[in-house]
N, C-alpha and C positions, 0 to 999 in steps of 0.2 A: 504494500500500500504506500501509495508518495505521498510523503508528509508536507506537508504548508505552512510556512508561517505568517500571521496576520500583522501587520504592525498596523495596530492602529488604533487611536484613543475615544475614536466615537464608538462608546459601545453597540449603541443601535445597529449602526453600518456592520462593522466588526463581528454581530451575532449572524446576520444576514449573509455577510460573503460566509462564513464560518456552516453556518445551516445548509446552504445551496452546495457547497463543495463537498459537505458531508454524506448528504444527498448523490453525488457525485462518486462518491465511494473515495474520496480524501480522510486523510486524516491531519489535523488542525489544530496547530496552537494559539494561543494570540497573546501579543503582550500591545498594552495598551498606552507605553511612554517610550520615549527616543532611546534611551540608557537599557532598559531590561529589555527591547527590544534586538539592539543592540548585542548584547550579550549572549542573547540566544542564535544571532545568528552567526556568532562566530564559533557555534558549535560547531557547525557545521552537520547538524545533522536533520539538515530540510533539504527539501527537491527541489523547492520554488518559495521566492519569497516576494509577499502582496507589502508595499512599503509604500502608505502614506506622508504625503511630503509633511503638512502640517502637526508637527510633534511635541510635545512637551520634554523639556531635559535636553532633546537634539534634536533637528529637523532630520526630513527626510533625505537630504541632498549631501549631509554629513555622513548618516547612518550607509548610504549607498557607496560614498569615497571610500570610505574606512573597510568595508568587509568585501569592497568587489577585489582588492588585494589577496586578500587571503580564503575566500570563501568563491568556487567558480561552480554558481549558481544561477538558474534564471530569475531574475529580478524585475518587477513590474512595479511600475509606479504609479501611484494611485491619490488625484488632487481633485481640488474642485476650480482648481485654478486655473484660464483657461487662453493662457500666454504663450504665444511658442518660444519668452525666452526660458522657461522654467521646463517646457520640455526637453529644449535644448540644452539646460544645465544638468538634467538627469541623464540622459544620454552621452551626455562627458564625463559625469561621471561613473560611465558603468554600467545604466542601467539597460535592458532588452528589450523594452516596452513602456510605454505608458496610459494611464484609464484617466477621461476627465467624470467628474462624479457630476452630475447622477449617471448612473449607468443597470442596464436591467441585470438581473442575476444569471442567465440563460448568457450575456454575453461575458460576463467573467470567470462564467466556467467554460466555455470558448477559447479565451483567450488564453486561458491558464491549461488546457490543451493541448494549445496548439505552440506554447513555449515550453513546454515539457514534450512534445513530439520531438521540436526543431532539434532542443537539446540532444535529446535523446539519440537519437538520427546521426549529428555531429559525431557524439563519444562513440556511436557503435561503426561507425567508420572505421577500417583497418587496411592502413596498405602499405606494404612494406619499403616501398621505394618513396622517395620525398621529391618534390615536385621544385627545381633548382632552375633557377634565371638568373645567368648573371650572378651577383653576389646575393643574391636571398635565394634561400632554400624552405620550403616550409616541409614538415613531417608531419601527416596527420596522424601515424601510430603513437606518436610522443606530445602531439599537439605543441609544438613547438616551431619557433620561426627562425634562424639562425640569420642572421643579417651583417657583413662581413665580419665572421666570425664570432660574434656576440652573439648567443642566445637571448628570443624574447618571447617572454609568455604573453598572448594576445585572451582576453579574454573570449568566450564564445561566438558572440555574432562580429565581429574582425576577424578572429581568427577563419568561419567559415565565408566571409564576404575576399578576405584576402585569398582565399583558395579557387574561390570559383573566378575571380578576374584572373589570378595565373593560368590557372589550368584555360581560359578561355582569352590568354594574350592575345592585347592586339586588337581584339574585338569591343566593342563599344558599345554599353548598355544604359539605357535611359535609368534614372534614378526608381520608377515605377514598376520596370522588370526587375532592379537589384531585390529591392523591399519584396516582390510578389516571391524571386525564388528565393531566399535568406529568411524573411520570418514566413512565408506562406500566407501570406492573404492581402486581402487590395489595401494599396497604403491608401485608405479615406482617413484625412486629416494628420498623418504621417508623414506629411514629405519634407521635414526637415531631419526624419530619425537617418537616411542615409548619408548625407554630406557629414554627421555629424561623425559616425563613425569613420565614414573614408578620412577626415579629418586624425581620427587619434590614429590612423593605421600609420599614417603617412609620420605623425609624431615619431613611430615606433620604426620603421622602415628606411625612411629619406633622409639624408644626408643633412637634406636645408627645407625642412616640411612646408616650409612658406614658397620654396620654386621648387617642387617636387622633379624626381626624372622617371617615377615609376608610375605612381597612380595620378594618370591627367584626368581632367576635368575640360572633355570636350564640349564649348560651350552652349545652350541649346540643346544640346546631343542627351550627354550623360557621361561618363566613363570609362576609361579603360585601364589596363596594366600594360605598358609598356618594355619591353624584352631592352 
C-alpha cells in the first residue's frame, strides 16, 4: 500500500484529501504544521507527498527546498494561491506538481496517480548502457548524470525530461508535448512547470546556464538537446 503524507493545517481540507485517498486504497498520515510536517518527511518513509504552501512554523516553499535534497519523492503542491510566481517558486524548488484549491476530490486522486505512475515508470527503468553526448552521460540504472566528470543527482522529473531530449537529440519539442510525455496529461494551466525545470537542468549541466550549449530554447518552437 503507498503511503501519503498530508501537510496541511486546515483540518477540514486535510480530512477530505485524507478520506478520498483512503477511499482510494492509500494509506495516510497528516501532520498539520510546517516543522512536524517536516520531520516526517525526512523519514522518508512516504511515496508521495501532498504539501501545502501556507504553513505555520514553515511554509510550504521551505519545507519543499529542505527535503527535495535528501528525500527523492513525488511532491505536489497544494495553495489557494493563484500566481504563477508561486508556482514557479515550487517548481524550483523541487516540486513535481502543483493543485490551486479548491479542487474536487476525484481530481486529487488523479493527480496523485498519475505522479506515483510517472515515478514509478522512471525507477522501474533498467538499462545497462548510459546514454553519453559529448561530455554528459546520463545512467538511468544509477539515475545519475555525470557531466565532465562530476556526478549529478537530478531529481525525478529532470532527470526523466533530461533523458528523453538526449535520447531524442537534435529534435525539437514544443513545451506542450514535453509536459504531455514527462508528467502524462495536458498541461491546462501548467505551462510554466517546463521552462522551469529545463531551467535547473541547465543549472546542473551547462557550463554558463544563462548561454546554454546543450538545452536550446528554440524560440516559438520549444526545445531541444543539442549533440
Amino acid at each position: 500500500m503507498k503511503r501519503i503524507l498530508i501537510i496541511e493545517d486546515d483540518k477540514e481540507i486535510a480530512g477530505i484529501e485524507r478520506d478520498y485517498l483512503q477511499l482510494s486504497g492509500y494509506d495516510t498520515t497528516i501532520a498539520d504544521d510546517g516543522v512536524e510536517g517536516m520531520r516526517l518527511a525526512l523519514t522518508g518513509h512516504f511515496d508521495l507527498i501532498l504539501l501545502d504552501v501556507m504553513l505555520p512554523g514553515i511554509d510550504g516553499f521551505g519545507i519543499c527546498r529542505r527535503i527535495r535534497g535528501a528525500v527523492d519523492v513525488p511532491i505536489i503542491m497544494v495553495t489557494a494561491r493563484r500566481s504563477d510566481i508561486d508556482k514557479i517558486r515550487g517548481l524550483g524548488f523541487g516540486a513535481d506538481g502543483y493543485m490551486e484549491k479548491p479542487f474536487s476530490p476525484g481530481v486529487l486522486v488523479a493527480r496523485v496517480k498519475s505522479q506515483l505512475a510517472q515515478y514509478e515508470r522512471l525507477k522501474g527503468t533498467k538499462k545497462d548502457d548510459a546514454i553519453r553526448i559529448g561530455d554528459i552521460a546520463l545512467d538511468p540504472s544509477r539515475h545519475v548524470v555525470t557531466v565532465r566528470g562530476e556526478e549529478k543527482a537530478l531529481p525525478n522529473k529532470e532527470f526523466q525530461l533530461l533523458e528523453f531530449l538526449m535520447i531524442n537529440a537534435d529534435h525539437v519539442f514544443s513545451r506542450e508535448t514535453l509536459y504531455m510525455r514527462i508528467w502524462g496529461m495536458e498541461p491546462i494551466g501548467n505551462t510554466a512547470t517546463v521552462p522551469v525545470h529545463i531551467n535547473r537542468i541547465r543549472e546542473a549541466i551547462e557550463e554558463d546556464p544563462a548561454n546554454p550549449k546543450h538545452i536550446l530554447n528554440i524560440w516559438g518552437v520549444g526545445y531541444k538537446f543539442k549533440p
